[in-house]
C-alpha positions as CSV (number, residue, x, y, z in Angstrom):
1,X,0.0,0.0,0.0
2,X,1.5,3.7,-0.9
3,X,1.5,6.5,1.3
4,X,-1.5,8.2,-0.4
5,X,-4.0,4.7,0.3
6,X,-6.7,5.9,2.4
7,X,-7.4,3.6,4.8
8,X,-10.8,2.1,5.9
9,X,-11.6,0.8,9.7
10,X,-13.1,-2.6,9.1
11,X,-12.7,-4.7,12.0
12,X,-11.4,-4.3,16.0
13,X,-10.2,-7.8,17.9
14,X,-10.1,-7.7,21.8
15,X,-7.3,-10.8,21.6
16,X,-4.1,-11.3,18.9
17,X,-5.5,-14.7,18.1
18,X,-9.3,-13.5,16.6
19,X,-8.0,-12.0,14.0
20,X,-4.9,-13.8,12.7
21,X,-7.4,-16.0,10.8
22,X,-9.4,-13.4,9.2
23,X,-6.4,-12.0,7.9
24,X,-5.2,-14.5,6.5
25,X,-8.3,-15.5,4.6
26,X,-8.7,-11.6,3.4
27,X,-4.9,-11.5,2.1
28,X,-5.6,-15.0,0.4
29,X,-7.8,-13.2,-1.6
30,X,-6.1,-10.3,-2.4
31,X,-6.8,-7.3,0.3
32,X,-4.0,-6.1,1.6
33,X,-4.2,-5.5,5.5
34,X,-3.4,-3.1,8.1
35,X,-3.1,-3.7,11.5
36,X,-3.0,-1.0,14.3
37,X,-2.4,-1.6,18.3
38,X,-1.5,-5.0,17.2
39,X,1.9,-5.4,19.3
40,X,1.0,-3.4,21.7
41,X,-1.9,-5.7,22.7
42,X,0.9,-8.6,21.6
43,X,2.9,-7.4,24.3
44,X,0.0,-6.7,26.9
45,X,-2.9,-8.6,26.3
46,X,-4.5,-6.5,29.6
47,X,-4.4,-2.9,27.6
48,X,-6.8,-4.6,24.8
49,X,-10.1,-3.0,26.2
50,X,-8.0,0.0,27.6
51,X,-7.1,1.3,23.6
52,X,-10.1,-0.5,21.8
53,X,-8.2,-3.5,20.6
54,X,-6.1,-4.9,17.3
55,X,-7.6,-2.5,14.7
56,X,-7.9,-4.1,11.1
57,X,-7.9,-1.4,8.3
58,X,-7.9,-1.8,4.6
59,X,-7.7,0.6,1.7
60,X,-10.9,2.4,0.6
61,X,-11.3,0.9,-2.4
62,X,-11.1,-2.8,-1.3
63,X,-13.7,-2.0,1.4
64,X,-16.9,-3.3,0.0
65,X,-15.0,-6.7,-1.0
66,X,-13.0,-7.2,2.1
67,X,-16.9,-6.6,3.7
68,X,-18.1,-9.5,2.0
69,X,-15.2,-11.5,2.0
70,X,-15.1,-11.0,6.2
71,X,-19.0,-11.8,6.1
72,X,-18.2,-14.9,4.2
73,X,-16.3,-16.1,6.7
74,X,-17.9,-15.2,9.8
75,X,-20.8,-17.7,7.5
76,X,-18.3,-20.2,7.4
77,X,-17.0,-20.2,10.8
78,X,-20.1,-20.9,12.2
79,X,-21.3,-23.5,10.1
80,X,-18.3,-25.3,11.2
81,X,-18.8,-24.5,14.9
82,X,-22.6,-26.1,14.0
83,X,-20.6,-28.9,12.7
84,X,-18.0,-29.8,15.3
């Protein structure tokens, strides 16, 4: 991403490990993430709540597909909960 990207809140996480599948699946796809807060909460997990959390942001213009994408698999993850 270049300087002039604007970038889009999309997601917070209160805990490093709820998101580190999401963006994963969103990169897989082609959406290129930003993370904010995300080693300071890695470093202490008790100031999560205190700043708002890991904050996922991604450029403007892959917004509405990162939207679906991150809807897609919040689908998915629950079937499989359903499943297990």
């Amino acid at each position: 991403m270049d300087d002039k990207t604007n970038l889009v809140f999309l997601r917070s996480f209160v805990w490093p490990h709820e998101y580190y599948t999401l963006r994963s699946f969103l990169e897989s796809n082609g959406i290129e993430v930003v993370m904010l807060d995300e080693m300071t909460i890695t470093i202490d997990p008790l100031l999560s709540n205190a700043i708002g959390g890991i904050k996922m942001y991604v450029a403007e213009h892959d917004f509405d597909k990162a939207n679906k994408l991150m809807e897609e698999f919040e689908l998915n993850k629950e079937q499989n909960e359903e499943e297990s």
